[in-house]
N, C-alpha and C positions, 0 to 999 in steps of 0.2 A: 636320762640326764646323767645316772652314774655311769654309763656306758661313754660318755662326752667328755667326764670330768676325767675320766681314766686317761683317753686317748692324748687330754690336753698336758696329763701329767707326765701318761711316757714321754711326749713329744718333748717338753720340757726340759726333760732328764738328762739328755743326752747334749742340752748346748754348751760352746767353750770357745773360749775368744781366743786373740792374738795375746799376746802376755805384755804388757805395758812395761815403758823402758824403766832403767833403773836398776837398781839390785833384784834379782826376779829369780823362779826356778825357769829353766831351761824348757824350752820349746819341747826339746823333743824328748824330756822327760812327762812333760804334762800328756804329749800322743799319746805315750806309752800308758801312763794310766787312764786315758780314755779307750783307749781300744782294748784293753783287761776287761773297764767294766762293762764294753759293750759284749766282750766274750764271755762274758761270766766267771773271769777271773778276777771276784770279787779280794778273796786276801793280798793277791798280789798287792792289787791296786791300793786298797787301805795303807798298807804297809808301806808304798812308794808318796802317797800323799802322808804320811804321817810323817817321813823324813822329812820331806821337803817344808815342812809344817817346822819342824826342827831347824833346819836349815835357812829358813825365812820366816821369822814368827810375826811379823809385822805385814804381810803380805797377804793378800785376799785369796790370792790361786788355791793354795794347798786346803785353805779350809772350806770351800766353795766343790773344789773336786771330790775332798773325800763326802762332803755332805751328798752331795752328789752321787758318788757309791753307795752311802746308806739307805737314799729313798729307792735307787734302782732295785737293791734287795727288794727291798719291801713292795715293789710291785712285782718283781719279778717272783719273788715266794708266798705274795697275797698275806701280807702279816706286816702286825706294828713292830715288832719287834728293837727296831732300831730308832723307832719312834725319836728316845731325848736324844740321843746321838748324832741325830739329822736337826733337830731344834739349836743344840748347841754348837754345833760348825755354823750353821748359817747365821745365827745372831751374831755368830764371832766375826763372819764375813763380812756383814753390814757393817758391822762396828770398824773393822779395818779397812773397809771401803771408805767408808763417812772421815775416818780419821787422813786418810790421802786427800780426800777432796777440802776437806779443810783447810789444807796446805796449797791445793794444787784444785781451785773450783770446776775447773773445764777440762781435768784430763779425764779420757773420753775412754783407760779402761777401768779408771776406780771410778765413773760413770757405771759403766759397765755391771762391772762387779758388784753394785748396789743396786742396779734394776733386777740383775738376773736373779740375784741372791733373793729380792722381797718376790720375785714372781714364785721362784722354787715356793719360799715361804705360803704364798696363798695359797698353792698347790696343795700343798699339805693340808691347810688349813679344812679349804672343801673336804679334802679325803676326811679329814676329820669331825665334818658337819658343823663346822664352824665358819659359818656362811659371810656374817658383818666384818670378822676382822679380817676373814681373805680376801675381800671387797676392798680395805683400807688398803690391805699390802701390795694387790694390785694395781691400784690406784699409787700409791707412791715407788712401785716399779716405773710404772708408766713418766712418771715427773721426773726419773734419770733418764730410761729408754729415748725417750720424744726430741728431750733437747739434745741428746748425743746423736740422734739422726738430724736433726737438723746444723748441727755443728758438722756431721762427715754421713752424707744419705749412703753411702756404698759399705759403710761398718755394718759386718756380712751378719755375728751373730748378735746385733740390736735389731736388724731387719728379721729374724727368727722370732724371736722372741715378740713383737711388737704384730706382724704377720698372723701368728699362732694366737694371739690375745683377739687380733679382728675375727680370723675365722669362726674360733669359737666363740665369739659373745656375739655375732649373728648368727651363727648354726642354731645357738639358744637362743634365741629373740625371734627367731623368723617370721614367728606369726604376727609379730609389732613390727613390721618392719615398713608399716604404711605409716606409721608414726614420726617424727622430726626427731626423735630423740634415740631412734635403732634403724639407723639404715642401715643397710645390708650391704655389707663388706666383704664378704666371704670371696670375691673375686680378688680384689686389692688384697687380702689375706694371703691368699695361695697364690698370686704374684709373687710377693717378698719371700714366702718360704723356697717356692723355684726357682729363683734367684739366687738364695742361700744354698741351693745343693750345687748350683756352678759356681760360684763363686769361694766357698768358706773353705777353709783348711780345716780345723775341727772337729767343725758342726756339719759337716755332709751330715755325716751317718744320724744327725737329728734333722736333716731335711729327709733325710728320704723316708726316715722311721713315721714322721707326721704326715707328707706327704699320701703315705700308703693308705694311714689311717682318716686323714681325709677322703683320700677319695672312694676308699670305701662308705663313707658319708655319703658323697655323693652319689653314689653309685655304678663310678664310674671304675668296673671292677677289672679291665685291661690294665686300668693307669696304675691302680692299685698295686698288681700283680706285678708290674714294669719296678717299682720305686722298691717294693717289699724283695725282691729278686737281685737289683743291684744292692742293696741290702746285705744279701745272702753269700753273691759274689764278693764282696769286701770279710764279711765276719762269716763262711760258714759257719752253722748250726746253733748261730745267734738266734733263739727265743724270741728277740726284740723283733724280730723279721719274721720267724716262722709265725709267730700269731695271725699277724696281717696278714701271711701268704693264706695260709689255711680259709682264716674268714673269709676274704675275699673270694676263693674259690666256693666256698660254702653256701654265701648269699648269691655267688651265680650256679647253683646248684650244677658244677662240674663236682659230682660226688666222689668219682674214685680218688680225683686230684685230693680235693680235702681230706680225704679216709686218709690217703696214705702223709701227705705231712700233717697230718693228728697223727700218726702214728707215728712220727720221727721227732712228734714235741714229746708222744706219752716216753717214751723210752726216756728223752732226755731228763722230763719231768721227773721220774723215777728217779735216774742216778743223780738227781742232784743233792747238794748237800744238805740244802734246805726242802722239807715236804709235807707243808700240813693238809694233804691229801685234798683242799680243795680245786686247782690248779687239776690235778688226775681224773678229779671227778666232771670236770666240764669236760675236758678233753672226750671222757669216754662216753658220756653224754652226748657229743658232737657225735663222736665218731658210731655210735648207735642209730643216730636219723642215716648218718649218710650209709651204713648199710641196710637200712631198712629200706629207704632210696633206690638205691641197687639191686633189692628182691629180696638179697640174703634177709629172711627172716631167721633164722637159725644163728648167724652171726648176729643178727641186730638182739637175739633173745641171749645172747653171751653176755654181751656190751652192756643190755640195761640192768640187767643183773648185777655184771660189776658196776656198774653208778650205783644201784640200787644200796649195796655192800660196802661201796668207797668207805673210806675210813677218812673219817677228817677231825682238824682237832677244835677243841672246845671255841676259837675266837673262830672259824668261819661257818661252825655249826649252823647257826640259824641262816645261813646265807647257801647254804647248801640243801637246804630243808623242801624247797619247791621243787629241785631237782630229783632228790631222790625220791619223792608223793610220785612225779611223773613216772618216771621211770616202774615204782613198782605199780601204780597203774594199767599202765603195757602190759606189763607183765599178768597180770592178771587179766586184763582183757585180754590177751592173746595165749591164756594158757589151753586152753582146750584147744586151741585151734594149731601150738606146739605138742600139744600131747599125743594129736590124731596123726601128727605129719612123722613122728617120731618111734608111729607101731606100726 
């Protein structure tokens, strides 16, 4: 289920409307800081939403994007770190969302701006095991989201966002799903999100980011590989795309394919600016089976070592802790049997 809540957060992460009339920041300024944080040019980005934040203080955009930047980090480097910084954009969004529509009930992107804003919100919430009030937030997403589709059905990133909520709360429920009260949506989900990748300006690059990780859900690891690849085409050596790429190869045990983008995330993963060594430690964890896979025992006894070794820091220790028991396990169950191949 944390593997669920994850994919629904990246997916999340990356939506971004048309910019409503009015005094506003500029289209093709808002691109531009989406496409930074989809490349991991995190400061740019901060620093172009914190102008614009400047330059429209009354406006929902600037503080929705850069909130926005903040949680990407934070999955993107597996850490809170940015934790009240991502709380306080998005409360401010709401707030200046709520304040437009009080003026203006049915305009349909401070609509917008207040569904996306409480869904990111829930987001978090789960990440944070704070299960009842990200139930509420998404629930009062849904009471902007719903009636802005039924006011305009073709507003590309409410059909995202609204898509991405059915997928996942049937992907969870499936086994209720003979019940009146959890039908199984997951078709009508991934509709609107394939929709949203022909259709959006934006938010492609969060249709195809979900898309991927859907159908690795499903197991449908072609499609996957299709959406995570146009992905890669837009944003080379975009993280948000090679995860999927790699998984997806991985669960259909095409091993070299996976070995080798684990090993063009582990490089990336290194030079980044952010690394608290948990992120490193899966990678090579991964990248261990798929050489064992392969035969290379000799490399796979490099690999588990380094997991074994990884260096991670104090908040994802315990979450790192099954991996490395495993790893030096291997390793000791196959130490004689490295010892004798090695004299």
């Amino acid at each position: 289920m944390k593997h669920a809540i994850r994919i629904l957060i990246s997916s999340l992460l990356l939506l971004a409307s048309n910019p409503p009339l009015g005094a506003q920041p500029a289209l093709a300024d808002l691109q531009r800081g989406v496409d930074w944080g989809v490349d991991h040019h995190y400061d740019q980005a901060l620093a172009l939403f914190t102008r614009l934040d400047q330059d429209h203080p009354h406006h929902p955009a600037p503080t929705f994007y850069r909130a926005a930047i903040y949680q990407s980090m934070m999955l993107d480097y597996e850490t809170v770190t940015w934790r009240p910084l991502f709380y306080q954009d998005i409360e401010q969004t709401i707030h200046r969302a709520r304040q437009l529509l009080s003026h203006q009930p049915q305009d349909p992107q401070a609509q917008f701006y207040a569904g996306a804003a409480c869904a990111y919100k829930s987001a978090q919430l789960v990440r944070d095991g704070k299960y009842w009030p990200a139930w509420r937030a998404i629930d009062t997403a849904l009471d902007y989201l719903n009636p802005l589709l039924r006011q305009d059905s073709s507003h590309c990133d409410a059909l995202l966002g609204v898509g991405t909520y059915q997928y996942w709360r049937s992907y969870l429920t499936k086994s209720l799903s003979w019940l009146p009260f959890f039908p199984d949506r997951r078709r009508e989900g991934i509709e609107k999100i394939v929709r949203v990748s022909e259709c959006g300006q934006l938010s492609q690059s969060s249709a195809w980011s979900n898309l991927a990780w859907i159908y690795i859900r499903e197991k449908n690891y072609a499609q996957a590989i299709a959406y995570a690849e146009k992905g890669l085409t837009a944003f080379p050596g975009s993280r948000f795309f090679l995860w999927p790429l790699a998984e997806a190869h991985f669960l259909d045990h095409n091993w070299a394919a996976a070995f080798s983008i684990y090993d063009t995330l582990l490089i990336s993963t290194r030079a980044a600016e952010h690394n608290n060594g948990y992120n490193e430690l899966v990678i090579l964890w991964k990248m261990a089976q798929c050489a064992e896979q392969m035969g290379d025992l000799q490399g796979a006894e490099t690999l588990y070592r380094e997991t074994a070794e990884c260096r991670v820091d104090a908040e994802m220790a315990k979450r790192a802790e099954n991996k490395k028991q495993a790893a030096a396990k291997w390793l000791a169950r196959h130490a004689g049997e490295m010892a004798e191949s090695g004299s």
